[in-house]
C-alpha positions as CSV (number, residue, x, y, z in Angstrom):
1,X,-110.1,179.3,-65.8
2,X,-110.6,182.9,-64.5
3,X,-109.6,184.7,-67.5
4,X,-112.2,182.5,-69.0
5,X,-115.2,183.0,-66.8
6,X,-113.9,186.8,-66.9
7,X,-114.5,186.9,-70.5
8,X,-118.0,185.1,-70.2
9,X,-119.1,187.2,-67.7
10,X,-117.7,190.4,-69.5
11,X,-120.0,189.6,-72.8
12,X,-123.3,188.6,-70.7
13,X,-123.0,192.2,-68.9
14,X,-122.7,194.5,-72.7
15,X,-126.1,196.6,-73.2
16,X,-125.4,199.0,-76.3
17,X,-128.1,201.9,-76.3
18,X,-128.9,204.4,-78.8
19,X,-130.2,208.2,-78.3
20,X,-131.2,210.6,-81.3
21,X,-131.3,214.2,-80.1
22,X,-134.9,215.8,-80.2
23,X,-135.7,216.5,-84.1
24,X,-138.3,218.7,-85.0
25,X,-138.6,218.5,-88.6
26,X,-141.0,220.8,-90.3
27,X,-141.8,221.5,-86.4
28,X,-143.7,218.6,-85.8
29,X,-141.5,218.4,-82.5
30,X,-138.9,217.4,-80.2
31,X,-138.9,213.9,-80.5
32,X,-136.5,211.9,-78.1
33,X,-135.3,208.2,-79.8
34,X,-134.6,205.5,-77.7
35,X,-133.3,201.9,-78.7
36,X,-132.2,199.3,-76.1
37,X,-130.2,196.4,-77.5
38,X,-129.1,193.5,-74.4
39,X,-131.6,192.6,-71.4
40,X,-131.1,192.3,-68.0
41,X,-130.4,194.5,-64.9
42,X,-126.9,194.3,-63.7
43,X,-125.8,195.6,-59.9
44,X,-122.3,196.9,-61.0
45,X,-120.5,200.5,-60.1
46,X,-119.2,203.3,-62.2
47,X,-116.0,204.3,-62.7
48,X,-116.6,207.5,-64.2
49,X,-114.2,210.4,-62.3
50,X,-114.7,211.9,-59.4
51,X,-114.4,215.4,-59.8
52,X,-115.7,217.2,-63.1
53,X,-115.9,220.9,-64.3
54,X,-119.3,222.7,-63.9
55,X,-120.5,224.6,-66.7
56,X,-123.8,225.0,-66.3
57,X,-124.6,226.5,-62.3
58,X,-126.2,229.5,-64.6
59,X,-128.5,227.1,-66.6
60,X,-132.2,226.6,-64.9
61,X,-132.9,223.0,-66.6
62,X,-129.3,221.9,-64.7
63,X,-130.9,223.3,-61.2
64,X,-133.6,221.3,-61.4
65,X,-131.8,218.1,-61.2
66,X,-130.6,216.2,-58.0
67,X,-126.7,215.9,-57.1
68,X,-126.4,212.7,-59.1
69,X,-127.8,213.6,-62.4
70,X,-126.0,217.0,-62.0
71,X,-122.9,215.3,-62.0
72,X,-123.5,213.2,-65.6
73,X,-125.2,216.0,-66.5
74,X,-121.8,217.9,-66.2
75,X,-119.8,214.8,-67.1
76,X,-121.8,214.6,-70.5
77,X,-121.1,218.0,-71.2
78,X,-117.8,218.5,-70.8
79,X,-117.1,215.4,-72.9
80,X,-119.0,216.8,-75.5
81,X,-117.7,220.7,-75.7
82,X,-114.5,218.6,-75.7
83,X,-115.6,216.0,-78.6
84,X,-114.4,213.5,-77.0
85,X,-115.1,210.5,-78.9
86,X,-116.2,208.1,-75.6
87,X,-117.5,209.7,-72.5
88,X,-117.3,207.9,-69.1
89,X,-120.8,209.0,-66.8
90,X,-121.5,208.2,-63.2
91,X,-124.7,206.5,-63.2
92,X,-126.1,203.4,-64.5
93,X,-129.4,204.5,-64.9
94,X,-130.9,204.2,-68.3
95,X,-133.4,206.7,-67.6
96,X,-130.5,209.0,-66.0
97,X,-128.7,209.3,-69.0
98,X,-131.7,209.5,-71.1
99,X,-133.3,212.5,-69.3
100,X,-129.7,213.9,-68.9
101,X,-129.4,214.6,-72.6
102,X,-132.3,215.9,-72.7
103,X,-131.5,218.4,-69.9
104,X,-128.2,219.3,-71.7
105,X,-130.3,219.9,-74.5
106,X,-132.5,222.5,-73.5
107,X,-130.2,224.3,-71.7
108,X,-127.2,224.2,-74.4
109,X,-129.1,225.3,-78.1
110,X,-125.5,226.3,-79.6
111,X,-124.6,222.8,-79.6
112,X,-124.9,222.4,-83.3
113,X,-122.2,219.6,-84.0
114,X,-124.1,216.6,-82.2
115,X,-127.1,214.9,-82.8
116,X,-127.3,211.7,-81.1
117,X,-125.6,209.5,-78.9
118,X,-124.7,206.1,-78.3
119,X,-123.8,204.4,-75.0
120,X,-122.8,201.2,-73.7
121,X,-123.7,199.5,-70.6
122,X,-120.6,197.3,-69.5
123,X,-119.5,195.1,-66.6
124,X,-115.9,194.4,-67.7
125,X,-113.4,194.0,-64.8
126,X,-112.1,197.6,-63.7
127,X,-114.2,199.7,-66.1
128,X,-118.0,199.4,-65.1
129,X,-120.5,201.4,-66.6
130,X,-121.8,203.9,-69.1
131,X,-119.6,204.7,-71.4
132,X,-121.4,207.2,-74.1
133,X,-120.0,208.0,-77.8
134,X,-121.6,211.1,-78.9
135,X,-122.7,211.0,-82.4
136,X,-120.6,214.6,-84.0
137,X,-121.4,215.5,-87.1
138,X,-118.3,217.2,-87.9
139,X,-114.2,217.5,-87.2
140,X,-113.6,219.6,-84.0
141,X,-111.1,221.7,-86.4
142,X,-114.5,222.3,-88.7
143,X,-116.4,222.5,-85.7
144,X,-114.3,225.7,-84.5
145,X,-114.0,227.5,-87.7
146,X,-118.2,227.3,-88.0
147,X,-118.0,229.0,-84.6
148,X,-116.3,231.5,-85.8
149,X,-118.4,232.0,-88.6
150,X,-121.3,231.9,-86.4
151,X,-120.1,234.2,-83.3
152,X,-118.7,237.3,-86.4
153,X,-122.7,236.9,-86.9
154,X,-124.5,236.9,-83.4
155,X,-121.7,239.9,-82.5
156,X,-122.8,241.9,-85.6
157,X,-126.4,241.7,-84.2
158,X,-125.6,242.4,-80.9
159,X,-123.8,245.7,-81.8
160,X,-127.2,246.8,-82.1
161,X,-128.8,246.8,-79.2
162,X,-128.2,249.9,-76.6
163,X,-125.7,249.2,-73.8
164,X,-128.6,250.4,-71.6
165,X,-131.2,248.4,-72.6
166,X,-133.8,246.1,-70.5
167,X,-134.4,242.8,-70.3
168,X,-137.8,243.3,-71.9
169,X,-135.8,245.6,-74.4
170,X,-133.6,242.6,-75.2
171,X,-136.5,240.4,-75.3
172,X,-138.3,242.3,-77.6
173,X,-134.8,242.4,-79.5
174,X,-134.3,238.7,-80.1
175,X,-137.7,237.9,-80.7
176,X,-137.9,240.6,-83.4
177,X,-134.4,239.6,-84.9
178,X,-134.9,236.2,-85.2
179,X,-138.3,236.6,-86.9
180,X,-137.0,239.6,-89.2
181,X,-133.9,237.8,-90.5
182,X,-134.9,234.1,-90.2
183,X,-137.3,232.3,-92.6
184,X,-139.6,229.9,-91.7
185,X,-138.8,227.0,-94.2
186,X,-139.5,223.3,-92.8
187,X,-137.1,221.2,-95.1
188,X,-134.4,223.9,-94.3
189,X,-130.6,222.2,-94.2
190,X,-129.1,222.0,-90.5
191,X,-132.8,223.1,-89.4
192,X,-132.0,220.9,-85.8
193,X,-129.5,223.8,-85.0
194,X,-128.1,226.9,-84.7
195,X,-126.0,226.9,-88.2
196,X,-129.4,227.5,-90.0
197,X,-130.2,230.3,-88.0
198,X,-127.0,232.4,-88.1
199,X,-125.8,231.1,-91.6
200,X,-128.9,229.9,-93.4
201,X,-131.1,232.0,-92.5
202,X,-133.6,229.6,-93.1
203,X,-134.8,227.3,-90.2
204,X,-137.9,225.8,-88.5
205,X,-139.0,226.0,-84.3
206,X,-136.1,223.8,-83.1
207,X,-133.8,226.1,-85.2
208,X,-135.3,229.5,-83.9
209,X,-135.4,227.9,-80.2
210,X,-131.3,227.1,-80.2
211,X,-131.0,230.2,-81.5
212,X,-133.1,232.3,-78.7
213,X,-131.0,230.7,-75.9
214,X,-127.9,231.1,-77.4
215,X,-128.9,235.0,-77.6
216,X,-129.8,235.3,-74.5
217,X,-127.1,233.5,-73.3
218,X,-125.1,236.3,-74.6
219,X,-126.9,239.0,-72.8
220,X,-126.4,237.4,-69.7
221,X,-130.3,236.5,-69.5
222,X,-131.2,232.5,-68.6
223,X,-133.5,230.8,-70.9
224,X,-134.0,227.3,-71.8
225,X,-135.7,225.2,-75.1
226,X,-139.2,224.2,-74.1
227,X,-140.3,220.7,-75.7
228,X,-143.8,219.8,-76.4
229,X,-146.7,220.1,-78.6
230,X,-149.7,221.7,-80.0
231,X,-152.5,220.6,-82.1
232,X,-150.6,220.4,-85.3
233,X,-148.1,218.1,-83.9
234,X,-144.1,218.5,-81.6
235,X,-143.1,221.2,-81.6
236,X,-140.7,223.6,-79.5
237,X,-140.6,227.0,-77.9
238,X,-138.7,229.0,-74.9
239,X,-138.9,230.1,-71.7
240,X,-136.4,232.9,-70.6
241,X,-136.0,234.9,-67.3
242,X,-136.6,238.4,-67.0
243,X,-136.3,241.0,-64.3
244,X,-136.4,237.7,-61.9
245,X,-139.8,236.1,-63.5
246,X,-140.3,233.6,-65.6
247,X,-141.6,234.4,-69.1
248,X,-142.5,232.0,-72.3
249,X,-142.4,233.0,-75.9
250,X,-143.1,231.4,-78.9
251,X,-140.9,232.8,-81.9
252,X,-142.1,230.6,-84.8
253,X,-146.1,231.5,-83.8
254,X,-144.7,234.8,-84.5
255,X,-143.5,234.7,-87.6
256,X,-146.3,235.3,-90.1
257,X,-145.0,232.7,-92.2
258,X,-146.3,229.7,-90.1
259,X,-149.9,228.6,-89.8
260,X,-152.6,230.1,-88.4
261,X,-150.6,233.4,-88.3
262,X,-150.1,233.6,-91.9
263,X,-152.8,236.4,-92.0
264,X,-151.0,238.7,-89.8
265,X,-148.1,241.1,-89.8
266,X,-144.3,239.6,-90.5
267,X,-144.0,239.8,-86.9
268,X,-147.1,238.7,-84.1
269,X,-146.2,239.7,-80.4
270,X,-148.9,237.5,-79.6
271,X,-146.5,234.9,-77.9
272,X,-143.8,237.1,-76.6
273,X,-143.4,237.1,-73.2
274,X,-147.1,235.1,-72.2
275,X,-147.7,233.4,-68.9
276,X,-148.1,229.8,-68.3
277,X,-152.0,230.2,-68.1
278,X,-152.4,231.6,-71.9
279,X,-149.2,229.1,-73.3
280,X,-151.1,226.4,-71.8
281,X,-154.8,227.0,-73.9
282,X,-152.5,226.2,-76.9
283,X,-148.9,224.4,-76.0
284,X,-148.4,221.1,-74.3
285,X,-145.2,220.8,-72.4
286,X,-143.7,217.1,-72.6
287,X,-140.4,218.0,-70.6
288,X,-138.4,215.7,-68.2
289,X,-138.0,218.7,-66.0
290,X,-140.3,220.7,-64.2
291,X,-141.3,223.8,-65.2
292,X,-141.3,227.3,-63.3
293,X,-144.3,228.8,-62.6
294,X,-144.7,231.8,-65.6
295,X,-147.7,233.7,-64.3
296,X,-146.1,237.7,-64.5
297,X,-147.1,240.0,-66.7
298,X,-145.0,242.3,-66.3
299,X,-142.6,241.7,-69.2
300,X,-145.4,241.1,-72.0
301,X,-145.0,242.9,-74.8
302,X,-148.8,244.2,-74.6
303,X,-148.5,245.2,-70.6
304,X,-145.3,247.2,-72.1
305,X,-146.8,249.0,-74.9
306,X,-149.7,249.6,-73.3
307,X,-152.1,247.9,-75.3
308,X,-153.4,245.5,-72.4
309,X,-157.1,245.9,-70.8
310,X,-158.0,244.1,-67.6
311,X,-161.5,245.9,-68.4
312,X,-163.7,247.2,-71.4
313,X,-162.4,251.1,-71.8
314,X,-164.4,251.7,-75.0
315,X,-162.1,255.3,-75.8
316,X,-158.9,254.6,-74.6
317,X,-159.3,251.4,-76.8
318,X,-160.9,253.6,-79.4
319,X,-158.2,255.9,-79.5
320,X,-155.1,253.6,-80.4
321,X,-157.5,252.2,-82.7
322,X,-158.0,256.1,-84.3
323,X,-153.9,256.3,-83.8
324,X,-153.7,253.3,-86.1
325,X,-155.7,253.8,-88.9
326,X,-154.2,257.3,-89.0
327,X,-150.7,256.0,-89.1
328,X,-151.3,253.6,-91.8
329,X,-150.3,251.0,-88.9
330,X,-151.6,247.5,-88.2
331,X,-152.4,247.4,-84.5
332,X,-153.6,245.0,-81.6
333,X,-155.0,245.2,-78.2
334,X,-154.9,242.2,-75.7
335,X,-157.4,242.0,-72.7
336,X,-157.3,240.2,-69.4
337,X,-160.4,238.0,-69.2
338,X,-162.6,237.0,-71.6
339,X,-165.4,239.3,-70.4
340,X,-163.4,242.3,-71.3
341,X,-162.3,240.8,-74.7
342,X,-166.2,239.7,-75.6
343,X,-167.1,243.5,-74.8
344,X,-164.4,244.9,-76.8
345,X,-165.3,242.4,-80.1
346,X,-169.2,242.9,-80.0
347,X,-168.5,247.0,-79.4
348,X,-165.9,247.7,-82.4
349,X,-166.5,244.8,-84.8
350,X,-169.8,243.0,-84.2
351,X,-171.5,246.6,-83.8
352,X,-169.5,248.6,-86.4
353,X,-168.2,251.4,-83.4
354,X,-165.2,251.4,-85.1
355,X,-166.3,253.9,-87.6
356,X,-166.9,256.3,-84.7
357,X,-162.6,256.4,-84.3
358,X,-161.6,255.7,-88.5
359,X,-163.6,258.7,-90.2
360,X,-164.2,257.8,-93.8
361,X,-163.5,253.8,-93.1
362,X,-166.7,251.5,-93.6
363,X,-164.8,247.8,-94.0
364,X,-162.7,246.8,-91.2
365,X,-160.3,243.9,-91.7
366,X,-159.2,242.0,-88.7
367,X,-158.0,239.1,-87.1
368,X,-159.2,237.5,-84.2
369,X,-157.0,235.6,-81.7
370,X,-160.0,234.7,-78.9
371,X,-157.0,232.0,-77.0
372,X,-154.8,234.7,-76.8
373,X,-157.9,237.5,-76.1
374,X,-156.6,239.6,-78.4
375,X,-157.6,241.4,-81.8
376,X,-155.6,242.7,-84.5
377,X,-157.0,245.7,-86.1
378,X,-155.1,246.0,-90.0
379,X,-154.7,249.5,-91.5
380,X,-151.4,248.9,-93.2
């Protein structure tokens, strides 16, 4: 009679839940998949271990989280870098486990061998709770020998930045690097993860966001995937940490292959290195974790090269204006406020000044970014 009512009891308590990792095709966006099959709440305990490995005490999504979903956070990962086929969590949570994942996710963009999960909810008699079967998308012997192939890649880049560079040196770098040698292509294979990055070549803003962490995971910088949206649709981006602020950049913006910066040079700085304030006028962040406060500008690519203007300066502006067109080079300058932008557009384009600094030049061609208060001036 008890194995009996064991084995009632046992089937009324089975929940089976499935997760899709965030896909961005075509960069629409991160989109998070979740499918609940059972009802009911059940008052039952884990059994999931005790004690667990921490990988992550580096990782800033992973510090936002409480003691609790740090430890399925690090259960969950462990299982995974271990492809083990069922994983045993310490929570019975649904939304846990759901926001977990996505944690794990934007922390962990060289995790290109997964992409979803299943998990069952269970009250059988000495094994309680979630038990989660990730869904890998290759052997663990295939999964090795692509990380080979992947890692004789991100070394051969890395050999080519100075031992002595900075963090905004090494921003610059991946930012650059991934734009450079990565095509924009939305139906590209593996375009999820990191494979069509570093072995494709071809990928679209989930793609070049995995990537970026996983670069600056190997030059000891912290970043994290950013999941939201923008007018066209999902989408992704990064945040990254740099000389101990926060910075966020947006490497498929820059590529002058997608949208509205198809007009521009192969690579826009627009978006590297920005602050929370400017992301925001374009990006929506839909992320289960809060976000740091981005508000330095210390690291921005236009406060670097010194093409940013808190005020109007009619010839210092003038002048890298003259220092393009003599070059041959496209070039842009970024202002602070608005006020200071307006004053530089009527002066050099609405009012033709910019003859007074390109002698001999009587059509300008430029593009105006007025979210981003900056213009680009095109000589090349």
């Amino acid at each position: 009679m008890r194995n009996r009512f064991s084995r009632i009891k046992a089937l009324s308590l089975i929940v089976i839940i499935a997760i899709s990792v965030m896909c961005l095709g075509g960069c629409s966006g991160p989109v998070s998949c979740l499918s609940f099959f059972g009802d009911g709440t059940f008052d039952i305990t884990s059994d999931a271990p005790e004690s667990v490995s921490t990988y992550s005490e580096d990782k800033y999504v992973y510090n936002t989280l409480d003691e609790t979903s740090k430890k399925v956070y690090d259960e969950l990962y462990e299982g995974i870098i271990e492809m083990e086929s069922t994983i045993k969590v310490s929570t019975l949570d649904d939304k846990v486990l759901s926001d977990v994942t996505e944690c794990i996710a934007a922390d962990h963009g060289e995790l290109f061998y997964i992409d979803g999960y299943s998990y069952t909810k269970t009250g059988l008699i000495g094994e309680s709770g979630f038990k989660v079967s990730p869904n890998y998308t290759m052997k663990k012997s295939d999964r090795d020998a692509m990380q080979e192939r992947i890692d004789a890649v991100v070394n051969s880049w890395l050999s080519e930045i100075p031992g002595n560079a900075s963090d905004y040196e090494k921003s610059k770098w991946v930012y650059e690097t991934l734009i450079n040698r990565v095509d924009y292509v939305a139906n590209a294979p593996d375009n999820q993860n990191i494979i069509s990055v570093f072995i494709n070549g071809q990928t679209v803003c989930q793609g070049y966001s995995n990537a970026a962490t996983y670069l600056f995971s190997k030059l000891g910088i912290q970043s994290f995937v950013v999941p939201g949206a923008t007018e066209t649709g999902l989408h992704a981006w990064n945040c990254v940490r740099l000389d101990n602020e926060y910075y966020l950049m947006d490497i498929t913006w820059g590529n002058a292959n997608y949208g509205e910066y198809s007009d521009a040079n192969k690579v826009s700085y627009n978006m590297l290195n920005v602050t929370s304030q400017e992301m925001n006028r374009t990006h929506e962040v839909q992320a289960v974790f809060p976000m740091p406060d981005c508000h330095s500008i210390n690291d921005n690519y236009f406060y670097q090269e010194g093409l940013y203007f808190d005020t109007f300066q009619r010839e210092k502006m003038g002048m890298i204006i003259h220092n393009g067109y003599v070059k041959g080079e496209d070039i842009s300058i970024k202002c602070g406020n608005i006020e200071a932008y307006n004053e530089m557009k009527e002066y050099f384009i609405d009012n033709g000044h910019f003859t007074e600094y390109c002698g001999g030049l009587h059509r300008l061609k430029y593009v105006a970014y007025p979210d981003n208060m900056i213009i680009l001036y095109k000589f090349a």
